[in-house]
C-alpha positions in Angstrom: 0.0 0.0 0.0 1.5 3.5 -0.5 -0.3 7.0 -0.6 1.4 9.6 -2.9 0.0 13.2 -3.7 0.8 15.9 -6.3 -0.7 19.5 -7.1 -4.0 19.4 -8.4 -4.6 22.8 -9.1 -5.9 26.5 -7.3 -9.4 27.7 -5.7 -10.9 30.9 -6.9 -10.1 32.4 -3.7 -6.0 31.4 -3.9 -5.9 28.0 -2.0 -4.1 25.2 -3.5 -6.1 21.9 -4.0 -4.0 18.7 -3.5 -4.9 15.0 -5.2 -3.9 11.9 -3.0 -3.8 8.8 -4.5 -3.8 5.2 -2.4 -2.6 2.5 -4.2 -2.8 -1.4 -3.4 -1.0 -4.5 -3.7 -2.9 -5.1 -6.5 -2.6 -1.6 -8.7 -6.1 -0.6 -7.8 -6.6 3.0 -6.5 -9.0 5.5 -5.9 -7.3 9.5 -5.8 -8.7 12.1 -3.1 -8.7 15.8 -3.3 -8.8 17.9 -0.1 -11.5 19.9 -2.4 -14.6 18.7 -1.0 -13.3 15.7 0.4 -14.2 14.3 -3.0 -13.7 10.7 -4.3 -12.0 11.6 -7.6 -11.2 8.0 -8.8 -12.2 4.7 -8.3 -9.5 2.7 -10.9 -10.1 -1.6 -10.1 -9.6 -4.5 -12.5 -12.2 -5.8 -14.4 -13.2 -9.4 -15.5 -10.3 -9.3 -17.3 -8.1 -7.9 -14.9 -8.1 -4.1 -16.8 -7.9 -1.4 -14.4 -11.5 0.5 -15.0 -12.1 3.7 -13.9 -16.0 3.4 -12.2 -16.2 6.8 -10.6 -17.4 9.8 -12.4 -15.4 13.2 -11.4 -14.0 16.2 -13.2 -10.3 16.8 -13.8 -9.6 20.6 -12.4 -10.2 23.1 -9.7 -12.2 25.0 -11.7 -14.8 22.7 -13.0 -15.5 20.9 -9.3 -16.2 24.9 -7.8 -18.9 24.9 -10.8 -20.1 21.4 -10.2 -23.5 21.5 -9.5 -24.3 17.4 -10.0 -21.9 16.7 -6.9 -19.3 13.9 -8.5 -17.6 12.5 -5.5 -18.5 15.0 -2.9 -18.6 14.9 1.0 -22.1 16.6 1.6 -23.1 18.5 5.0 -24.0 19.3 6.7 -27.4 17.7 6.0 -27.6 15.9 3.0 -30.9 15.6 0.9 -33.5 17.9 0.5 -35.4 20.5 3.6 -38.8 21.8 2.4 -38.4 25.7 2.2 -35.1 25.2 3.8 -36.3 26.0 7.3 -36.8 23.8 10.5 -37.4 24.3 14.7 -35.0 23.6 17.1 -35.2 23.9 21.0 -37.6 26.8 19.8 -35.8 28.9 17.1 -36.5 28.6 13.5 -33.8 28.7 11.5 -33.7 29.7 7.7 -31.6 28.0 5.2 -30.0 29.0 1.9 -33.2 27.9 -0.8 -30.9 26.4 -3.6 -33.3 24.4 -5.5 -35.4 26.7 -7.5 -36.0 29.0 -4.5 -37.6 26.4 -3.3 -35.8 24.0 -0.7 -32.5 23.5 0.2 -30.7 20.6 -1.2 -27.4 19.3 -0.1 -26.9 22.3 2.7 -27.4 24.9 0.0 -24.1 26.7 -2.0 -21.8 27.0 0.2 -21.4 23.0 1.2 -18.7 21.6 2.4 -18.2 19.9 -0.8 -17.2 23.4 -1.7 -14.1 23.9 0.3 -11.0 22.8 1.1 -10.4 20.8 4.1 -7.4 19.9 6.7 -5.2 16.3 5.4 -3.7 14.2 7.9 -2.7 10.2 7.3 -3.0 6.7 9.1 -0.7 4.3 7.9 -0.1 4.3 4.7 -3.6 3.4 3.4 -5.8 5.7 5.1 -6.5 9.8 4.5 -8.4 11.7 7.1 -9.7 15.3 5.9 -10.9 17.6 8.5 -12.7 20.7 8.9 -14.6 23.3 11.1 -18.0 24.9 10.4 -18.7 27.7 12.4 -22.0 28.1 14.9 -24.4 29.8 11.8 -22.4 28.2 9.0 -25.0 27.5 6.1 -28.3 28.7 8.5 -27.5 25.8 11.4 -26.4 26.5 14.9 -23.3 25.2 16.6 -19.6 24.6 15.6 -19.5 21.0 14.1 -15.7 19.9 14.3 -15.9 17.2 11.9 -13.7 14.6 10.2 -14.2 12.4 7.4 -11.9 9.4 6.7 -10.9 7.0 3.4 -9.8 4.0 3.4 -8.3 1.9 0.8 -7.7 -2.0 1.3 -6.0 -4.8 -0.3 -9.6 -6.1 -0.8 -10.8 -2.9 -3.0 -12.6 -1.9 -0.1 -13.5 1.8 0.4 -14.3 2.9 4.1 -16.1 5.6 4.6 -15.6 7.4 8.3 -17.5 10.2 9.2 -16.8 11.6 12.8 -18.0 14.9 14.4 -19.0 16.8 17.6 -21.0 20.2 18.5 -21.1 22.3 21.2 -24.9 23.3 20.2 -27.5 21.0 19.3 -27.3 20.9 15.4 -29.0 18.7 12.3 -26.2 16.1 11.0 -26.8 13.8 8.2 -23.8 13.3 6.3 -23.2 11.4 3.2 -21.1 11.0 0.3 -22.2 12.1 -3.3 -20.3 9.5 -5.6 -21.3 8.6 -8.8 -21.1 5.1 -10.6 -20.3 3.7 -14.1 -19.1 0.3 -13.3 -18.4 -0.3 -17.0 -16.1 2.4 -16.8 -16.6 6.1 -16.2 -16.6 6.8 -20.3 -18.5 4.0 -21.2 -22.3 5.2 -21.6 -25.3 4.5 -20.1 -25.9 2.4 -17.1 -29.6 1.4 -17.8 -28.4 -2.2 -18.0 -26.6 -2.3 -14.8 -27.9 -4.7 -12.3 -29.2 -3.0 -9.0 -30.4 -4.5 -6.1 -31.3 -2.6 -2.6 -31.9 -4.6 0.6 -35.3 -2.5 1.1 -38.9 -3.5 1.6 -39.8 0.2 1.6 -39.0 3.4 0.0 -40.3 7.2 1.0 -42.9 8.7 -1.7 -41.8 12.5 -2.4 -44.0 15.2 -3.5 -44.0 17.7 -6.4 -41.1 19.2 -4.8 -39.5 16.4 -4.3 -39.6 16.3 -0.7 -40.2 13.1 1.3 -43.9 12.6 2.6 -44.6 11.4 6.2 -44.7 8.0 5.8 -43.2 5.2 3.7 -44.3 3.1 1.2 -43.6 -1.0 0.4 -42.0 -1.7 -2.5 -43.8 -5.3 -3.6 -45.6 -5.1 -6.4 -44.2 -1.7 -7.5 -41.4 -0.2 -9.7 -39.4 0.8 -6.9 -39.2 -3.1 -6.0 -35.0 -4.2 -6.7 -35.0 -6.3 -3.6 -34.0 -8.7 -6.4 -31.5 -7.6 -8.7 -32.8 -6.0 -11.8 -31.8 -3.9 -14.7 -31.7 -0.4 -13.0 -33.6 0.5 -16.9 -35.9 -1.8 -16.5 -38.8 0.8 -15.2 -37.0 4.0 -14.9 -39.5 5.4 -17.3 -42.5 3.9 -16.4 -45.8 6.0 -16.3 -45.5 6.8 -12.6 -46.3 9.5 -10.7 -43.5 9.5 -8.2 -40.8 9.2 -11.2 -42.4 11.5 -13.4 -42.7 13.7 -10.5 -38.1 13.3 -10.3 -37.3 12.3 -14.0 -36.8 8.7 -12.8 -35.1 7.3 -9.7 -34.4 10.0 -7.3 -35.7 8.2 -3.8 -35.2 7.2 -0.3 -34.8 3.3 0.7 -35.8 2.1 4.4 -33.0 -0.2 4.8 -33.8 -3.3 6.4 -32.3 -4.4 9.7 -30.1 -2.5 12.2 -26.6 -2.2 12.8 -23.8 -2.1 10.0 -25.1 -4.5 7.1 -24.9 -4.5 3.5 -27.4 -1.9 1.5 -26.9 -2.6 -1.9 -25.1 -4.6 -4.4 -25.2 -3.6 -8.2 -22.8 -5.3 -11.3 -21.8 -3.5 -14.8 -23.2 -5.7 -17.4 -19.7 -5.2 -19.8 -17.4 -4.9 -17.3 -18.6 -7.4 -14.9 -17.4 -5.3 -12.2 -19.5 -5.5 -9.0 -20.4 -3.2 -6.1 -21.5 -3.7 -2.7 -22.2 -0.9 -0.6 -22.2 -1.5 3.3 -23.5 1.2 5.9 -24.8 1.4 9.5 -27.1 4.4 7.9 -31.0 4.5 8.1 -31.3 4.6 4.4 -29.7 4.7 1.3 -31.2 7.3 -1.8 -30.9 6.0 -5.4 -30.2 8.4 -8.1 -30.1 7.6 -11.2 -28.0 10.1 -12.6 -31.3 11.7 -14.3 -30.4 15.3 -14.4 -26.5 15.2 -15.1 -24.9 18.0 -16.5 -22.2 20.6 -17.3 -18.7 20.9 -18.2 -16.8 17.5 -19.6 -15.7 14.9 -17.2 -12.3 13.2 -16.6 -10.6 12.3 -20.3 -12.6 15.0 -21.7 -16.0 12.1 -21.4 -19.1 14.2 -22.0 -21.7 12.5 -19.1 -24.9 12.4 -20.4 -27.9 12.0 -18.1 -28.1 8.7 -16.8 -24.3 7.6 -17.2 -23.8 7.1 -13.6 -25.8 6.4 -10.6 -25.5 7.4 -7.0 -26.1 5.3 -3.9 -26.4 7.5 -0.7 -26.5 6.4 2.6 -28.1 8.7 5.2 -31.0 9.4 7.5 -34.2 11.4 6.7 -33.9 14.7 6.3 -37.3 15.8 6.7 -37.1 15.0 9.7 -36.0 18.1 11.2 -39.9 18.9 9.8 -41.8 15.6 10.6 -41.4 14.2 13.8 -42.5 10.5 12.1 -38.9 9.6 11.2 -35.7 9.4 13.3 -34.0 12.2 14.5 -31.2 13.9 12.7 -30.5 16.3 16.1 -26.8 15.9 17.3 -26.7 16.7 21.1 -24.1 19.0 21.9 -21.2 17.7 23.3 -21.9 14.0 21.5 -19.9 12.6 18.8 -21.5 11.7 15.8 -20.1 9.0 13.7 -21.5 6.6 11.1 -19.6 4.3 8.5 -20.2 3.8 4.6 -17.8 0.8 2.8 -18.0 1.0 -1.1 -16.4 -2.4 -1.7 -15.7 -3.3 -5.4 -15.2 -6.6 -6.9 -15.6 -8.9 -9.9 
């Protein structure tokens, strides 16, 4: 294992952006870039043994501060979407930045911290651990979150996920990373016939806007059903209302059972490259990649909507608005942590 890093460019605002790059016993590696905490690149053998890039991402600076689809971002402080970007706490209402069509706030608003560039330290020599402060009334939310998000890279092609935080006010937290898959390859088109499955006997109906409803729904019976794997085209365009209502996929899983488990598993139907995505979270959201867009990606690929997918694990946002799901509340003085594992195989 070995962890190198070069110059990957210079902020807007003067602040040079470093790439890190972990590399395994077998050649695999994924690269890092203390802008965002972002997950750049995601290079593993395929059936073959060819090293495929999976991971979509951009190649400077520049193009990541005008990235508005997220590739590879650490998103918080509260991922997902907050109808009219306001919620109560301990009696105050606080008002958000309204980023999505003036309408909610989605992904913490503009100024995430997928926007900025963060503190690097090491573990070992497989292991990078970015850090960063958010002040008390950074992006609308009380309290100064100290928080610290960690990669690492195995011999297994394992990527662990550590997310690890404290407050000294009570303060929303609902962290996630913002990754998106091609697991034919990052240039290689579509990924309608990509196998998905999510370990999920419900999912959460949005409205118009978008935003999750107070309750959940079951899957059986329905096109949100992919508690067997199945082609993630299969019924992405079905006449529905909830994905006509989200241009296909865009939605919140109920995980099944507690604890640290697997979520989801989905395979690239050229590549056979496979992923399994493991998480202690809640739930997990599926995008499908419908609304990609902007400036060329890594190799000068043009990403068209739907050539990657998203798998994000998190809590339920909406409830800092509906008291029917979980809390999202970190109590001041606690430490938040929860764990995501992206683990690739063949």
């Amino acid at each position: 294992m070995s962890i190198t890093s070069k110059a990957f460019g210079v902020t807007a605002n003067g602040e040079n952006v470093t790439a890190y790059t972990i590399t395994n016993k077998q050649g695999a590696y994924i690269t890092l870039l203390d802008f965002g905490a972002i997950l750049q690149t995601v290079c593993v053998p395929d059936k073959n043994g060819v090293l495929t890039d999976v991971a979509l991402g951009l190649d400077t600076v520049e193009k990541y501060e005008g990235d508005s689809n997220g590739f590879g971002a650490t998103i918080g402080r509260v991922a997902n979407r907050i109808a009219g970007g306001t919620f109560e706490l301990n009696g105050v209402r606080y008002q958000l930045n309204k980023n999505e069509n003036g309408i909610t706030s989605l992904h913490s608003g503009p100024n995430g911290y997928h926007k900025r560039v963060w503190q690097t330290s090491f573990e070992g020599d497989n292991k990078v651990v970015f850090s960063i402060c958010s002040p008390d009334g950074d992006q609308g939310y009380p309290g100064k979150f100290e928080i610290s998000v960690s990669y690492t890279f195995t011999d297994d092609n394992e990527i662990i996920i550590d997310y690890d935080g404290i407050s000294d006010a009570d303060t929303p937290v609902n962290m996630t990373n913002h990754s998106y898959w091609n697991l034919n390859g990052h240039n290689n088109g579509f990924i309608y016939d990509h196998e998905l499955q999510i370990h999920a006997d419900s999912f959460f109906p949005v409205d118009e806007k978008s935003i999750q409803v107070g309750y959940t729904s079951y899957v059986e019976g329905t096109v949100f059903d992919f508690r067997l794997p199945k082609a993630i085209g299969a019924d992405i365009d079905a006449n529905v209302l909830q994905l006509r209502q989200t241009g296909g996929f865009d939605h919140l899983w109920l995980l099944n059972g507690e604890g640290y488990r697997e979520a989801a598993y989905a395979k690239g139907n050229i590549s056979g490259i496979t992923l399994k995505v493991f998480s202690d979270q809640y739930g997990i959201q599926f995008y499908a990649g419908n609304f990609i867009s902007g400036p060329d990606g890594k190799d000068g690929v043009h990403y068209e909507p739907r050539s990657g997918f998203a798998l994000e694990t998190q809590m339920c946002s909406e409830a800092l608005n509906q008291d029917v799901f979980p809390s999202i509340i970190l109590k001041a003085g606690e430490k938040y942590h929860t764990r995501t594992a992206f683990v690739l195989g063949v």
